[in-house]
DRENKOLSE-199564 format. One record per residue (C-alpha): x, y, z; chain. Coordinates in pm, whole numbers, padded with zeros to 5 digits. Layout:
BEGIN
{px:X py:Y pz:Z cadena:A}
...
END
This chain:
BEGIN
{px:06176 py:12269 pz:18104 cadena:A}
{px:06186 py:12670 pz:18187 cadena:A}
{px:05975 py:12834 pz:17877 cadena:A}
{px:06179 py:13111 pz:17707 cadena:A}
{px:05986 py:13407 pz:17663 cadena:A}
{px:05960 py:13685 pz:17346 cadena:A}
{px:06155 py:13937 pz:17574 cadena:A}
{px:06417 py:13722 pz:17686 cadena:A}
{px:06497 py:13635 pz:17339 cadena:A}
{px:06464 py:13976 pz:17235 cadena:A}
{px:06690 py:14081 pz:17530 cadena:A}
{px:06946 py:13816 pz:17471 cadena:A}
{px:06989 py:13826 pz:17067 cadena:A}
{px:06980 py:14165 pz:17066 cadena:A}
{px:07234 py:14211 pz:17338 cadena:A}
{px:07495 py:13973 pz:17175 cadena:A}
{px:07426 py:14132 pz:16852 cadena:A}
{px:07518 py:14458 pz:16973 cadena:A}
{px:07792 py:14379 pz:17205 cadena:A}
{px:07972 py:14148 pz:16918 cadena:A}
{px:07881 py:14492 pz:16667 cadena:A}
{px:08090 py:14714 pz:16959 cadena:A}
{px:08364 py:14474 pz:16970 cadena:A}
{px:08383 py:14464 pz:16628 cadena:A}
{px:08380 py:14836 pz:16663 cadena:A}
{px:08655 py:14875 pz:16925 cadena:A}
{px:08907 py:14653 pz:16710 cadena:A}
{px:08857 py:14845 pz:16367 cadena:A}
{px:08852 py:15205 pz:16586 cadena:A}
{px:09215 py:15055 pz:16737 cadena:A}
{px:09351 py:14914 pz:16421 cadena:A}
{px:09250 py:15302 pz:16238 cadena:A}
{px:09439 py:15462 pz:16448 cadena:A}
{px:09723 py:15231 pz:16450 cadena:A}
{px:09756 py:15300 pz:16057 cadena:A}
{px:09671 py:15678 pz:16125 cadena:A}
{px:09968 py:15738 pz:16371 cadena:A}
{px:10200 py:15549 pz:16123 cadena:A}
{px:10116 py:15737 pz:15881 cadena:A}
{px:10131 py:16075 pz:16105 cadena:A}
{px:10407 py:15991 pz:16274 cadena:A}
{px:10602 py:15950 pz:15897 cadena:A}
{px:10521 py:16324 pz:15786 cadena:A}
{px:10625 py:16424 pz:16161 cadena:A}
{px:10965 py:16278 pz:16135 cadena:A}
{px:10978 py:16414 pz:15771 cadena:A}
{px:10888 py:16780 pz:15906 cadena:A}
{px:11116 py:16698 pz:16212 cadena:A}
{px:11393 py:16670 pz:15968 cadena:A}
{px:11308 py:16990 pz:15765 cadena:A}
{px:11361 py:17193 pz:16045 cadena:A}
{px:11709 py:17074 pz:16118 cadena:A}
{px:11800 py:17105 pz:15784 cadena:A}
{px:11738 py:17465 pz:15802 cadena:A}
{px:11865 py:17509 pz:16118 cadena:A}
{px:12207 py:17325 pz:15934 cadena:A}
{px:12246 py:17573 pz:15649 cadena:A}
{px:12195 py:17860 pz:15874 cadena:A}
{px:12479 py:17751 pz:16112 cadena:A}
{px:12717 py:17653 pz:15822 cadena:A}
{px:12686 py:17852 pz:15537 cadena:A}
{px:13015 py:17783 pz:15376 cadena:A}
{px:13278 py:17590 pz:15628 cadena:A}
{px:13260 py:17464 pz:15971 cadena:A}
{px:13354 py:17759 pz:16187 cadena:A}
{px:13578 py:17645 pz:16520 cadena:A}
{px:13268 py:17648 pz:16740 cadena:A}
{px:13245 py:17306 pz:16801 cadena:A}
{px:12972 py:17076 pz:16582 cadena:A}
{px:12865 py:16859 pz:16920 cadena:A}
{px:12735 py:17207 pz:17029 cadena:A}
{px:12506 py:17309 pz:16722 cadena:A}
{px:12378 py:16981 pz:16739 cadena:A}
{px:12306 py:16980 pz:17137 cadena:A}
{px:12124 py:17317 pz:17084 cadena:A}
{px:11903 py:17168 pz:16752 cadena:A}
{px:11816 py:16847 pz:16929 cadena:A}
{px:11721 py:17052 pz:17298 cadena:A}
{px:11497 py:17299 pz:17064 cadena:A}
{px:11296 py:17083 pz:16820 cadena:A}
{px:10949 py:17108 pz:16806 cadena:A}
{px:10676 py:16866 pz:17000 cadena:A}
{px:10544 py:16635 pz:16763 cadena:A}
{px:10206 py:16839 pz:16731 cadena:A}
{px:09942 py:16532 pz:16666 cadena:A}
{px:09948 py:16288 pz:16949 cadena:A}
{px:10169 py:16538 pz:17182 cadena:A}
{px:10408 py:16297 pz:17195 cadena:A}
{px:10778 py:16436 pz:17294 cadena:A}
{px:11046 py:16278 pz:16988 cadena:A}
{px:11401 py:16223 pz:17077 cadena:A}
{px:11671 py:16329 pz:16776 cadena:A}
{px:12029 py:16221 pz:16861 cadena:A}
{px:12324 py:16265 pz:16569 cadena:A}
{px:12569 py:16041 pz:16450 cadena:A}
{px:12884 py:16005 pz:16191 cadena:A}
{px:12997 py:15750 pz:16008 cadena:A}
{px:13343 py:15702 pz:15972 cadena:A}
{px:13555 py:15393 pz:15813 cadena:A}
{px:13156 py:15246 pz:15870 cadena:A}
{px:13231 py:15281 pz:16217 cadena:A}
{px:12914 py:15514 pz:16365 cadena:A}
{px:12983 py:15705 pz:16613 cadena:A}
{px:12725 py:15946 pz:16806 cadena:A}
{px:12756 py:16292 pz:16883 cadena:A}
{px:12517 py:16319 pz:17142 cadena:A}
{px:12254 py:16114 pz:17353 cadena:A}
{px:12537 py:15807 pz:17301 cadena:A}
{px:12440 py:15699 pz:17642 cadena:A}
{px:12063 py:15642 pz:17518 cadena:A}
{px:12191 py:15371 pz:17261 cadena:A}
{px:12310 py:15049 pz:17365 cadena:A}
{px:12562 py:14854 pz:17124 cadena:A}
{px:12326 py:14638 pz:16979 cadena:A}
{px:12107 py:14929 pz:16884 cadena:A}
{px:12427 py:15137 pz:16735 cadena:A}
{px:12482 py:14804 pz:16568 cadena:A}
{px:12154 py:14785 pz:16419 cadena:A}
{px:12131 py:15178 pz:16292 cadena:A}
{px:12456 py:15119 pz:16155 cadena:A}
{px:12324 py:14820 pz:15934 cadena:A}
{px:12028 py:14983 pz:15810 cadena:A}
{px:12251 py:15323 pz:15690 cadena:A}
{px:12456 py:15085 pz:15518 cadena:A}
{px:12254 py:14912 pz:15357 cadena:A}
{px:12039 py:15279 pz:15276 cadena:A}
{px:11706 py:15173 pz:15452 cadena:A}
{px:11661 py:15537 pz:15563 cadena:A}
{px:11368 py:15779 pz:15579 cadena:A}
{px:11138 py:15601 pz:15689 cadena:A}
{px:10980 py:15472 pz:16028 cadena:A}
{px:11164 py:15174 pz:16134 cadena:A}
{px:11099 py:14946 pz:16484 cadena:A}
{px:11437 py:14799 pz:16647 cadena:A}
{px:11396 py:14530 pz:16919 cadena:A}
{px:11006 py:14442 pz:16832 cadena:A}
{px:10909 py:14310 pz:17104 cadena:A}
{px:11167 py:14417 pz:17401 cadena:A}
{px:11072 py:14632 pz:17668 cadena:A}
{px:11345 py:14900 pz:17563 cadena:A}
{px:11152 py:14857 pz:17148 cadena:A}
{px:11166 py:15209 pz:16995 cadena:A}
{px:11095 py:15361 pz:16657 cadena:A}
{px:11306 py:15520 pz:16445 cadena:A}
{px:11365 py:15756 pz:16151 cadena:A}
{px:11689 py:15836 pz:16030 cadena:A}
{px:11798 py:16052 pz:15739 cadena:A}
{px:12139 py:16244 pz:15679 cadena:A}
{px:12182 py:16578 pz:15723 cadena:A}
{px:12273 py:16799 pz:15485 cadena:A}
{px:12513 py:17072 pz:15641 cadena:A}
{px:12581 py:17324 pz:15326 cadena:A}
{px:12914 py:17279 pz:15302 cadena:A}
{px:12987 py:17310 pz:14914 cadena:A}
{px:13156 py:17000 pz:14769 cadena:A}
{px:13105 py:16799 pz:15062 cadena:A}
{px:12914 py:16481 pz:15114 cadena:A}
{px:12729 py:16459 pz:15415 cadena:A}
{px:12837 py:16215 pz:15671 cadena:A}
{px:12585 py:16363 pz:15951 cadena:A}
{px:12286 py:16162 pz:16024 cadena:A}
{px:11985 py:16249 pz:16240 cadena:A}
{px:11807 py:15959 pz:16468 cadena:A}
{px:11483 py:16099 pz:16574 cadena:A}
{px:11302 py:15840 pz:16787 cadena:A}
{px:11048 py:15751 pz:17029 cadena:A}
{px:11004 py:15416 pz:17254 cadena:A}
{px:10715 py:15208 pz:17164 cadena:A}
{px:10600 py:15206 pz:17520 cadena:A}
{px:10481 py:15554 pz:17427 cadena:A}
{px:10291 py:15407 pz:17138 cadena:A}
{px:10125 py:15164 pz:17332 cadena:A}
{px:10056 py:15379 pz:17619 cadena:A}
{px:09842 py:15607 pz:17405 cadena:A}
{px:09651 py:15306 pz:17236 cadena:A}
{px:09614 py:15185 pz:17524 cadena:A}
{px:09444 py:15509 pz:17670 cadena:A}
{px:09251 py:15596 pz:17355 cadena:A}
{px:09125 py:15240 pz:17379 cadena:A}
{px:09056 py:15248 pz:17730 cadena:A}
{px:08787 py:15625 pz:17650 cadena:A}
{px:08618 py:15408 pz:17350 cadena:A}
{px:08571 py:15085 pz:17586 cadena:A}
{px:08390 py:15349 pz:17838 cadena:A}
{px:08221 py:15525 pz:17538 cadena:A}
{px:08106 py:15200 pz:17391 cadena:A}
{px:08004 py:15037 pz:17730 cadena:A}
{px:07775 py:15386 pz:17782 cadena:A}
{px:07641 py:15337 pz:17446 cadena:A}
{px:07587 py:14967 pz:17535 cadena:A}
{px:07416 py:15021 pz:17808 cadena:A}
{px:07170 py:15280 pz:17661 cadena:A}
{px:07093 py:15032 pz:17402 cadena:A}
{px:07043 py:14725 pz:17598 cadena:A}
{px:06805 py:14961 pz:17844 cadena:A}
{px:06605 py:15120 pz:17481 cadena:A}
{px:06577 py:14704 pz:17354 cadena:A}
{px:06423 py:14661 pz:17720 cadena:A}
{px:06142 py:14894 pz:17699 cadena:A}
{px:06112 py:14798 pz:17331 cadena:A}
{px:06095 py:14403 pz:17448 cadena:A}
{px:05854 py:14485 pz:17725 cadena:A}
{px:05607 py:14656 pz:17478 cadena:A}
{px:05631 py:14401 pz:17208 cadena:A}
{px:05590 py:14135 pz:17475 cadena:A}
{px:05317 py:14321 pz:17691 cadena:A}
{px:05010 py:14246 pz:17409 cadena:A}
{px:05145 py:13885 pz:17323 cadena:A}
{px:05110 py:13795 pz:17714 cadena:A}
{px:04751 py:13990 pz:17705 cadena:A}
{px:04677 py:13781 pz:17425 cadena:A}
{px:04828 py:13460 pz:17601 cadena:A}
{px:04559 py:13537 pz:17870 cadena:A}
{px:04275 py:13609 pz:17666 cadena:A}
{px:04326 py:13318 pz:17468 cadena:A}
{px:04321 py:13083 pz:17800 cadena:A}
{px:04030 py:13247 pz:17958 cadena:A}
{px:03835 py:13142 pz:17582 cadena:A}
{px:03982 py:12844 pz:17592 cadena:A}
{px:03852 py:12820 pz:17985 cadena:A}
{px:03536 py:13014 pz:17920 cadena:A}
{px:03594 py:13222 pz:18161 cadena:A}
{px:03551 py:13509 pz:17941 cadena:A}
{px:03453 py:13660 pz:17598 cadena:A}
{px:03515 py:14041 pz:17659 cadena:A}
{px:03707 py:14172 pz:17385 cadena:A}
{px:04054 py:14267 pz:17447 cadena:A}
{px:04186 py:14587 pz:17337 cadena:A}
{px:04554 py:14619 pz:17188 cadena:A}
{px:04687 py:14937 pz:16962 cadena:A}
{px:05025 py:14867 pz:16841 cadena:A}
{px:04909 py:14970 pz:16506 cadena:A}
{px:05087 py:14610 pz:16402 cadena:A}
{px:05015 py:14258 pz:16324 cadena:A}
{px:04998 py:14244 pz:16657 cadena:A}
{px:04650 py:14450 pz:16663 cadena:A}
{px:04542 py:14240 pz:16384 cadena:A}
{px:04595 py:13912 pz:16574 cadena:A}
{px:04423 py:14109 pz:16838 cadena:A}
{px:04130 py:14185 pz:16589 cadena:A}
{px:04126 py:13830 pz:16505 cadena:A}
{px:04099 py:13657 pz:16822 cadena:A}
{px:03852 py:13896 pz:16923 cadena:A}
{px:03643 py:13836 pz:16595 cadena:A}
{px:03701 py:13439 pz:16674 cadena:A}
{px:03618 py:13448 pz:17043 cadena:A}
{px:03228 py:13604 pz:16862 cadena:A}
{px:03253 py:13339 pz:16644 cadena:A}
{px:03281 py:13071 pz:16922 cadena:A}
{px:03004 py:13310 pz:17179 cadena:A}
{px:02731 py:13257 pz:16868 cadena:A}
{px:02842 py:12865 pz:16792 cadena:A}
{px:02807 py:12831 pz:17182 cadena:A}
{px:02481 py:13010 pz:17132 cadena:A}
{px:02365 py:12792 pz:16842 cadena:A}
{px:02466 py:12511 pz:16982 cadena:A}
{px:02292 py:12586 pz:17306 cadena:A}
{px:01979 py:12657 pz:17064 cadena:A}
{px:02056 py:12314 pz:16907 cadena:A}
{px:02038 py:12045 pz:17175 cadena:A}
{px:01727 py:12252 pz:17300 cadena:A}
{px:01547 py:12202 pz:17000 cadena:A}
{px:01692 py:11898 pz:16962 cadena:A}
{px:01576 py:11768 pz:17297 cadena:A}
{px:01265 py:11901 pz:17200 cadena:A}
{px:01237 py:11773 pz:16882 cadena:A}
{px:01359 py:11416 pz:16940 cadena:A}
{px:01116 py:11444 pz:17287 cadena:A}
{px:00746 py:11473 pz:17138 cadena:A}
{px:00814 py:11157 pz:16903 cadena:A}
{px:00954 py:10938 pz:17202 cadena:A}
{px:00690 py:11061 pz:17452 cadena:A}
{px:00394 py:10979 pz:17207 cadena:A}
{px:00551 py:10636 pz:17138 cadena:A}
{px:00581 py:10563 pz:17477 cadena:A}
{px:00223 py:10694 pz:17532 cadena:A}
{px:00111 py:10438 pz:17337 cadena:A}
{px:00335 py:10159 pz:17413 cadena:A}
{px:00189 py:10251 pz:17800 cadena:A}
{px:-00178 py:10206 pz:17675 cadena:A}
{px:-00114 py:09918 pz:17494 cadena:A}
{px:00030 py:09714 pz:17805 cadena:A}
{px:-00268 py:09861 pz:18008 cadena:A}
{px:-00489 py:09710 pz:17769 cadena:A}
{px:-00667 py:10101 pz:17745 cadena:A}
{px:-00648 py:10082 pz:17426 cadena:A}
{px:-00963 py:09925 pz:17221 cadena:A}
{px:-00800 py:09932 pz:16852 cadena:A}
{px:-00449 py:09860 pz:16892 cadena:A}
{px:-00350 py:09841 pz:16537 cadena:A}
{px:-00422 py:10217 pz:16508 cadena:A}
{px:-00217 py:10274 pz:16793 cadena:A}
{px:00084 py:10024 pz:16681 cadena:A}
{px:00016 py:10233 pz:16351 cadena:A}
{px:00115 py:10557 pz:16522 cadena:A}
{px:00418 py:10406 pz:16700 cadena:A}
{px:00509 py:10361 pz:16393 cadena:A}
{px:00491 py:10676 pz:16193 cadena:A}
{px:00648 py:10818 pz:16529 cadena:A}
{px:00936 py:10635 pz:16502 cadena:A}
{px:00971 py:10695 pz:16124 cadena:A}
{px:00962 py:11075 pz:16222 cadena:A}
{px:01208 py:10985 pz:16501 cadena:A}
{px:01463 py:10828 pz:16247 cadena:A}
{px:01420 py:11110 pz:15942 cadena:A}
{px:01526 py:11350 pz:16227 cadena:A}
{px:01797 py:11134 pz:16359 cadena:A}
{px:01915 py:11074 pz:15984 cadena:A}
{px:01878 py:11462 pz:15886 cadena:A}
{px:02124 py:11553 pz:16238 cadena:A}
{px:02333 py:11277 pz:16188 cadena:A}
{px:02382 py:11403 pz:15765 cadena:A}
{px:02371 py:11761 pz:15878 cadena:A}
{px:02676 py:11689 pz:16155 cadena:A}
{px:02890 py:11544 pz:15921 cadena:A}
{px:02829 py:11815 pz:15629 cadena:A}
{px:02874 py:12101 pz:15909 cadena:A}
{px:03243 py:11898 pz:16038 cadena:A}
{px:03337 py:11834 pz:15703 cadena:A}
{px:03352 py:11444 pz:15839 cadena:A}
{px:03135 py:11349 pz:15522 cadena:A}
{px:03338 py:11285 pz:15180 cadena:A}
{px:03159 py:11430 pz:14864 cadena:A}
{px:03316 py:11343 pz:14529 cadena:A}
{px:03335 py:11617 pz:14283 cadena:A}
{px:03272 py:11449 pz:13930 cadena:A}
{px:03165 py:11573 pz:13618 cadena:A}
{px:02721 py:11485 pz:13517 cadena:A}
{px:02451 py:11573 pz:13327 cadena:A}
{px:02310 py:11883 pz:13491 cadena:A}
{px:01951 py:11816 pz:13340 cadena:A}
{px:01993 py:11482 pz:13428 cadena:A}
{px:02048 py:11507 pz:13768 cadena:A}
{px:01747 py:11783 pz:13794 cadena:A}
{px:01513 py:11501 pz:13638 cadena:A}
{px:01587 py:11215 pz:13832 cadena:A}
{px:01572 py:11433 pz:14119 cadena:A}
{px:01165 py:11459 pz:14046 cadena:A}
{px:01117 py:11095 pz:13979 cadena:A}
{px:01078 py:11022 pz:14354 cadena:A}
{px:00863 py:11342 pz:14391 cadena:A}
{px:00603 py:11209 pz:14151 cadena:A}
{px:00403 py:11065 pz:14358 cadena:A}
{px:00386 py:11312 pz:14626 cadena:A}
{px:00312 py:11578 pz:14345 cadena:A}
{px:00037 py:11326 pz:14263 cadena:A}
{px:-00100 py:11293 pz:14568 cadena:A}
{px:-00125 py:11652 pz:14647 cadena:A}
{px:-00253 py:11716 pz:14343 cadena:A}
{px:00029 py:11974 pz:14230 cadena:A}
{px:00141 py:11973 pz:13896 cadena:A}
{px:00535 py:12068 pz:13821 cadena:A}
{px:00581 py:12268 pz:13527 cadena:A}
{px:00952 py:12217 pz:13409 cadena:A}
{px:01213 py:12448 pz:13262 cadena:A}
{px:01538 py:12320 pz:13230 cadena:A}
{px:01611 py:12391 pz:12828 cadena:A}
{px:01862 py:12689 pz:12918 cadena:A}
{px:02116 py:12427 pz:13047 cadena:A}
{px:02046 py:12167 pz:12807 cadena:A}
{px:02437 py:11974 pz:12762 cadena:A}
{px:02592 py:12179 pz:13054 cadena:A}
{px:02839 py:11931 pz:13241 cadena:A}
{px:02843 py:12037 pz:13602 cadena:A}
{px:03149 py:11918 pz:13844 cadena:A}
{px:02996 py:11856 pz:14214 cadena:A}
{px:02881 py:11547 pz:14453 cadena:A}
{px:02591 py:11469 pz:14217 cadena:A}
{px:02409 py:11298 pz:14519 cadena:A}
{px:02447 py:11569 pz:14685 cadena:A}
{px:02275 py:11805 pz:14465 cadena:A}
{px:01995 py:11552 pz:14448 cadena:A}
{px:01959 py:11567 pz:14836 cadena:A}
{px:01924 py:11965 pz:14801 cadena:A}
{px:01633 py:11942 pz:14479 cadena:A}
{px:01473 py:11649 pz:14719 cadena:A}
{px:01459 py:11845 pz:14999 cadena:A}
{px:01326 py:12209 pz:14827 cadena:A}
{px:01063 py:12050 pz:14583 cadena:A}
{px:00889 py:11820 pz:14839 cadena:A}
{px:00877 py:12163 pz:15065 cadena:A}
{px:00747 py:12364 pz:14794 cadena:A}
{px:00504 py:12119 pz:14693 cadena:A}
{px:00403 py:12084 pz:15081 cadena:A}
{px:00324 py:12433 pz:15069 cadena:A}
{px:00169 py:12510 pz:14673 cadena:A}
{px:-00179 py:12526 pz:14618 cadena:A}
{px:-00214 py:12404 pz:14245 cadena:A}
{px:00238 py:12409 pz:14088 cadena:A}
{px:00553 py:12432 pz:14154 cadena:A}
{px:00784 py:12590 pz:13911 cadena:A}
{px:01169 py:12448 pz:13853 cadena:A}
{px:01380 py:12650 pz:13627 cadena:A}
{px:01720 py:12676 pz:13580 cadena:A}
{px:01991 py:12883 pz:13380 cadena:A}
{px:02329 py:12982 pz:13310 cadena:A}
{px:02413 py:13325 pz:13488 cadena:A}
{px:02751 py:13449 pz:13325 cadena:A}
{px:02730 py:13783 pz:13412 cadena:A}
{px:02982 py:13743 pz:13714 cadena:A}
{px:03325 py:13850 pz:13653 cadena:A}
{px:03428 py:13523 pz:13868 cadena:A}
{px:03326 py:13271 pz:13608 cadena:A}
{px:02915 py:13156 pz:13487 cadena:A}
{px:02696 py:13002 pz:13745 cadena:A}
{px:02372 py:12769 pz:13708 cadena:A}
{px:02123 py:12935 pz:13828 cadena:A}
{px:01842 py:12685 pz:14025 cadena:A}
{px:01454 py:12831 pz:14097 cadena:A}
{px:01212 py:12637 pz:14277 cadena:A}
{px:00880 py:12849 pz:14317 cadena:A}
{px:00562 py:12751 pz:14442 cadena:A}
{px:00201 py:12931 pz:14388 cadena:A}
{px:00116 py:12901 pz:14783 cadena:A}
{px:00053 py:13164 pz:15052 cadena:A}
{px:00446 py:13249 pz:15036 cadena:A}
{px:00667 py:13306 pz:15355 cadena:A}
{px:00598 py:13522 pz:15624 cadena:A}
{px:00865 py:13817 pz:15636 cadena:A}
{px:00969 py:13790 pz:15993 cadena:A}
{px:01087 py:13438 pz:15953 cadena:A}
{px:01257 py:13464 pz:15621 cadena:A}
{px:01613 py:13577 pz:15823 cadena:A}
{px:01568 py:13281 pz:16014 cadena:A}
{px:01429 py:12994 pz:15762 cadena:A}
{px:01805 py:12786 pz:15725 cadena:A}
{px:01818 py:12763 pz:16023 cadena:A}
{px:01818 py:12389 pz:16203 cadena:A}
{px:01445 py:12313 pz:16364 cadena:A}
{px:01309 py:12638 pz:16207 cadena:A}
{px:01004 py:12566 pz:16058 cadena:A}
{px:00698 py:12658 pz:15938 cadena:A}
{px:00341 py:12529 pz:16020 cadena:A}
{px:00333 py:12233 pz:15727 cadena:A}
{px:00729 py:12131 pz:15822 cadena:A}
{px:00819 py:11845 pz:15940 cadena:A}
{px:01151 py:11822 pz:16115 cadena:A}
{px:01273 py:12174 pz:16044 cadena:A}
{px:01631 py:12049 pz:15935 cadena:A}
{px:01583 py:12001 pz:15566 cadena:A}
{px:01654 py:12381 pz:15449 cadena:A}
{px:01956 py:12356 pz:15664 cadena:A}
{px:02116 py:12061 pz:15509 cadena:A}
{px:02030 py:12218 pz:15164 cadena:A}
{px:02168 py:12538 pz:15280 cadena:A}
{px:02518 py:12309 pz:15396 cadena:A}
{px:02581 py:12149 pz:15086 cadena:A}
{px:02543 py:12446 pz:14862 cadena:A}
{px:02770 py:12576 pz:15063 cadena:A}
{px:02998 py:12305 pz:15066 cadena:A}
{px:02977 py:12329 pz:14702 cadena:A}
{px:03114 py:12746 pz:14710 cadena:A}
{px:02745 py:12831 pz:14642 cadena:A}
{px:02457 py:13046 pz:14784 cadena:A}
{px:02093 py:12965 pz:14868 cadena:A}
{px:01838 py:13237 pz:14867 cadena:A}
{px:01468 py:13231 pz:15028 cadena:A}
{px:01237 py:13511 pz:14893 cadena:A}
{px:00815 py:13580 pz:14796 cadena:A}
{px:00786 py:13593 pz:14437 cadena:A}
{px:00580 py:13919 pz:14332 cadena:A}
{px:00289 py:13709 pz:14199 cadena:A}
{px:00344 py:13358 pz:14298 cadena:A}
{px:00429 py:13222 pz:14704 cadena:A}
{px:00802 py:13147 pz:14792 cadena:A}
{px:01085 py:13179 pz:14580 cadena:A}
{px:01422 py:13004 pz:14648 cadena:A}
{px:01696 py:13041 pz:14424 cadena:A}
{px:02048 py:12876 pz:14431 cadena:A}
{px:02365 py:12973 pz:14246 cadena:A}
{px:02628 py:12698 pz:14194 cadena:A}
{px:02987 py:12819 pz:14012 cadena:A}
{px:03109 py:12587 pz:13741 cadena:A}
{px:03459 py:12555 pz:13791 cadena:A}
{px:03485 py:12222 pz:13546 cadena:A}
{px:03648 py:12315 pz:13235 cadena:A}
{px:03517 py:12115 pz:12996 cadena:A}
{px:03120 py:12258 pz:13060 cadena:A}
{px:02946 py:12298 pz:12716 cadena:A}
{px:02797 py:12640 pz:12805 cadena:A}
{px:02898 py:12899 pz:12523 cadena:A}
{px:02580 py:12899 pz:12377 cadena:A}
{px:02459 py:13014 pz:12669 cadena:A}
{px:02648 py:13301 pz:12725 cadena:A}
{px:02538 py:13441 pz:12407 cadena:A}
END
């Protein structure tokens, strides 16, 4: 199936709205001046009449002189006036009536019976002064006006009637040609417009197909060079967007490249030393072979943690994992978060020191195994890198306009971070020299985010590193007023 582009549309509904608006046009223009020459042609005939009125009292003042009637009226009909308006030439022809019998003085030859027949009826019956049509409809139709004329004789009722008239062929004929300049004037105008709603078509259309191609050659790879539109539209903004996307997709390429290299390199040294030993061991090189099945071993559990962590990290990143937002026990969560860490605190010999009274009661809404995963995964690295504590506080931060936040700090006493890798330290397989598979800041850094939260990663002026997370509470029902105080 043919695809129908943005122009043709434009071309098409654009052109049948305009040519239905000139037809629409043509028709009221024609039926205007239909009911403007009726109306004209009224006060014509009534002006028509006027003047042989006059030209009546001044030929009979007081009786009919011997110069013969048919005469005065010959001369008044031969020297009306043109009808001015639509210089259209009237006819006037005169009449009697006598015993109701009409009978006309002049132009008789102009009238066929049935047309006497009819002007008779309609002076009978007194439908006069007015614009009347006889045979609608018949080749030989005409329009007529009839009204008696008064000829000044005292005492004397008039039995003179005027019959000015003109065929309605003459009517049509100037419709038709009046019709016939706005159907040229109209097509001009058409034309103009359809050629202005072309140019306007092909610009509109012009950055859409740019962006067609530039959206295939991303899609392709092909290309990543910005494309530049200024339509000063949304057109430019879609523009502004897809460029802003196709850098979005250049750095994910970019990570991603970055990702299966450290990846490969990552999931590499593990395998390599396993099968290093594995080697040695079927060679029978290798004098103590429980040490060596003992570091297959811790290989391979450093081979799953970083399988596990890239496998949870995946589906936090593509959304593919489902966290359940319920309502717990902040503090709670916070200390059974350090149960599991006691030992290795232990071990290290690095005491925790513990301050968690500022959010004593709050009820937090969030994944709460989640937020275990992210205290998990910054204690045991601050304790990894403290010399003698690490520090856990937390508190309510309602100085937002956007609503209160808790407020997480994890702090160790070590050697802190080194500057030039701070930028860099949530990122996946960045790590520093005590880390172990350099994706645990990364997955903490994902689900804060997933929970509409920030992570932080500073020195501390007189301790080592500082990292500090801010989760909103959006649950209603936190107990935190106290805390705002």
């Amino acid at each position: 199936m043919a695809r129908t582009t943005i122009r043709h549309r434009l071309i098409t509904r654009f052109g049948s709205l305009f040519f239905i608006a000139f037809l629409l046009v043509l028709l009221l223009s024609r039926f205007v001046l239909q009911v403007f020459y009726a109306r004209e042609l009224q006060a014509d005939f009534e002006e028509e009449m006027s003047i042989i009125s006059s030209v009546f009292k001044e030929e009979f003042r007081e009786n009919i002189s011997e110069r013969s009637i048919a005469e005065v009226l010959e001369s008044v009909r031969l020297s009306k006036r043109r009808l001015d308006l639509f210089q259209l030439d009237s006819n006037i022809e005169f009449l009697t009536i006598a015993n109701g019998n009409p009978r006309f003085l002049t132009g008789q030859e102009d009238f066929s019976n049935d047309l006497v027949g009819e002007i008779s009826g309609l002076i009978m019956e007194g439908d006069i002064n007015k614009v009347i049509t006889l045979n609608s409809g018949d080749e030989y139709a005409m329009k007529v006006y009839i009204s008696p004329v008064e000829k000044g004789v005292k005492n004397q009722k008039s039995n003179l009637y005027a019959v000015i008239y003109i065929p309605v062929a003459n009517e049509t004929e100037l419709l038709g040609t009046f019709t016939s300049i706005l159907l040229v004037i109209l097509a001009s105008v058409y034309f103009a417009v359809m050629i202005f709603v072309y140019v306007i078509a092909n610009r509109i259309s012009k950055p859409i197909r740019r962006l067609e191609a530039y959206a295939i050659s991303l899609g392709k790879m092909t290309s990543n060079k910005p494309v530049k539109i200024k339509t000063n539209d949304e057109i430019e903004a879609l523009a502004g967007a897809m460029n802003h996307m196709a850098e979005e997709v250049a750095q994910f390429q970019e990570e991603q490249g970055r990702f299966l290299q450290n990846a490969s390199h990552e999931l590499k040294t593990p395998l390599m030393s396993i099968q290093g030993y594995a080697e040695a061991i079927m060679d029978g090189v290798i004098e103590d072979e429980k040490e060596a099945l003992g570091t297959i071993v811790e290989e391979s559990e450093r081979l799953k943690r970083i399988v596990t962590n890239l496998s949870l990290l995946s589906k936090i990143e593509t959304k593919a994992i489902q966290i359940e937002m319920k309502a717990f026990h902040f503090n709670t969560c916070v200390n059974d978060s350090l149960k599991g860490l006691q030992t290795l605190a232990e071990d290290s010999e690095i005491g925790i020191v513990l301050s968690i009274d500022k959010t004593e009661g709050v009820m937090y809404s969030g994944d709460r195994d989640s937020i275990v995963q992210v205290l998990i995964n910054l204690v045991s690295n601050a304790i990894r890198y403290a010399n003698s504590k690490v520090i856990i506080k937390t508190e309510i931060d309602s100085s937002m306009v956007e609503g209160p936040y808790i407020m997480i700090h994890i702090i160790d006493d070590g050697n802190g971070i080194r500057e030039k890798i701070i930028p860099h330290i949530f990122e996946r397989f960045y790590k520093g020299s005590n880390g172990q598979t350099g994706l645990g800041l990364a997955i903490v850094k994902a689900i804060v985010e997933m929970h509409d939260g920030d992570v932080l990663a500073e020195n501390s002026p007189n301790l080592g590193a500082h990292f500090q997370i801010r989760l909103p509470i959006k649950n209603k029902n936190s107990n935190i007023s106290h805390h705002m105080l």
